[in-house]
C-alpha positions as CSV (number, residue, x, y, z in Angstrom):
1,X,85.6,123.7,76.3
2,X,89.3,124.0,76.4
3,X,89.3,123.5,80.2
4,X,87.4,120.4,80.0
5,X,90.0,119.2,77.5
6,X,93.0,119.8,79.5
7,X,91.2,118.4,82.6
8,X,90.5,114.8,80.4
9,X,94.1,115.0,78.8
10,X,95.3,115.6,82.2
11,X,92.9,112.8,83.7
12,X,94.2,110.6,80.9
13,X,98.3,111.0,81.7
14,X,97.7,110.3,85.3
15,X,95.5,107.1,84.8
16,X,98.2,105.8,82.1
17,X,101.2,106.9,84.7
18,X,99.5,104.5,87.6
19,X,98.9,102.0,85.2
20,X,102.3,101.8,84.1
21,X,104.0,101.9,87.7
22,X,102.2,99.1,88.6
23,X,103.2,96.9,85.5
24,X,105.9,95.4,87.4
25,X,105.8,91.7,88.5
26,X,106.8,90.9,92.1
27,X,109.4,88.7,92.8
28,X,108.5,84.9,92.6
29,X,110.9,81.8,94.3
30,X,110.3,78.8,92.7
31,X,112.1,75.3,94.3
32,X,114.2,74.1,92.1
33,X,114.7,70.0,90.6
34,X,117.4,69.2,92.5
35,X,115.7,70.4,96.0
36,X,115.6,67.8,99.0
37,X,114.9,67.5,102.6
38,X,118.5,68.7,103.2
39,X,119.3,70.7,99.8
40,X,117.6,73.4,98.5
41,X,117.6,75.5,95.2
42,X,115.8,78.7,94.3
43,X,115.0,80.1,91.2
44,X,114.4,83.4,90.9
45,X,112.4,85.2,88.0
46,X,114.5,88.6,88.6
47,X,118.3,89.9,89.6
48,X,118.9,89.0,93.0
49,X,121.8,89.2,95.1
50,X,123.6,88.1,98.3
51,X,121.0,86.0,99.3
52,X,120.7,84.4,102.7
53,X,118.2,82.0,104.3
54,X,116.8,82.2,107.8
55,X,115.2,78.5,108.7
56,X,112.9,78.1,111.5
57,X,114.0,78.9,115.2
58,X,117.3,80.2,113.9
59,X,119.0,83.2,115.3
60,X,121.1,83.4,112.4
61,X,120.9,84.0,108.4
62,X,123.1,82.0,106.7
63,X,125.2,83.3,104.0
64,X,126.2,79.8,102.5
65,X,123.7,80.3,99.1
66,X,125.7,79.9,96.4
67,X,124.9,81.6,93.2
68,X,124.3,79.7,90.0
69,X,123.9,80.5,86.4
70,X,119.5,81.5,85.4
71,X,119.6,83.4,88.9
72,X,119.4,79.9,90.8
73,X,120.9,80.0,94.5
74,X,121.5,76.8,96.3
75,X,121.7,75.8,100.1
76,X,123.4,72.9,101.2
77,X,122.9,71.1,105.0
78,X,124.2,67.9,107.0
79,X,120.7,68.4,108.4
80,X,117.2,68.2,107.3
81,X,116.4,72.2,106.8
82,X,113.4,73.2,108.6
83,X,111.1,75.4,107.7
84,X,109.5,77.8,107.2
85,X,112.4,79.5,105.8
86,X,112.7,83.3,105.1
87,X,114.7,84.6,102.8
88,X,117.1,87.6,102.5
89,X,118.0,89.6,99.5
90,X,119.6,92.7,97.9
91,X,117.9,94.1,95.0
92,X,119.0,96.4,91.9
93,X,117.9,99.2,93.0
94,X,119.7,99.2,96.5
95,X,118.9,98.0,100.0
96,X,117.6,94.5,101.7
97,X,114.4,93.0,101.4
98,X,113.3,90.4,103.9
99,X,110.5,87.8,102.7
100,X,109.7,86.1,106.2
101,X,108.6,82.7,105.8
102,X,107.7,82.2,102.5
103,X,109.3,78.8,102.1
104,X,107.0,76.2,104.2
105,X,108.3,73.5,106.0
106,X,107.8,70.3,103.7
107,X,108.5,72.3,100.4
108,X,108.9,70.6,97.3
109,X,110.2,70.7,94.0
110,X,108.6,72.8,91.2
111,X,106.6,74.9,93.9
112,X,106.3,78.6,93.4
113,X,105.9,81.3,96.3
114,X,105.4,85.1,95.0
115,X,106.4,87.6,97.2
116,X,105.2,91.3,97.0
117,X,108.8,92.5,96.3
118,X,107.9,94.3,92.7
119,X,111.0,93.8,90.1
């Protein structure tokens, strides 16, 4: 009888450990109000840093996002900015994450893409 019980406690603490490592939510980008054909703003629901954006047929990231209070960063062209756009990011817990085109071409204000990045 007492093996049974530790096996069920033991069943128990594994089930509740999974459950609670997967409580995070990922990572959501959501075009802000003030977005346009050659601006854009992105809201982030977690900590972010040094963000850049990659727009379609670019070599190049661009580091011109400027950070904003509410975790808002904000990209600002001459030209229209085509998408899709990918987006570069440092996390809290250390490294870059890449989201590769998760802004499509046409985007519009108010519009929320969820990555898989967990936060």
């Amino acid at each position: 009888m007492a093996s049974s019980s530790s096996f069920l406690l033991s069943a128990a603490v594994v089930a509740l450990l999974v459950v609670a490592g997967s409580c995070g939510s990922a990572l959501t980008f959501r075009v802000g109000e003030g977005s346009s054909p050659t601006n854009l703003a992105l809201e982030t629901n977690g900590a972010i840093s040094e963000v850049s954006i990659k727009e379609k047929g670019a070599m190049d990231w661009s580091d011109d996002l400027k950070e904003s209070p509410a975790n808002t960063w904000t990209f600002n062209s001459k030209e229209r900015i085509k998408g899709p756009i990918s987006v570069r990011f440092s996390v809290k817990n250390g490294g870059y994450r890449v989201v590769d085109d998760i802004i499509p071409a046409g985007f519009q204000p108010g519009s929320v893409y969820k990555t898989g990045v967990q936060i």
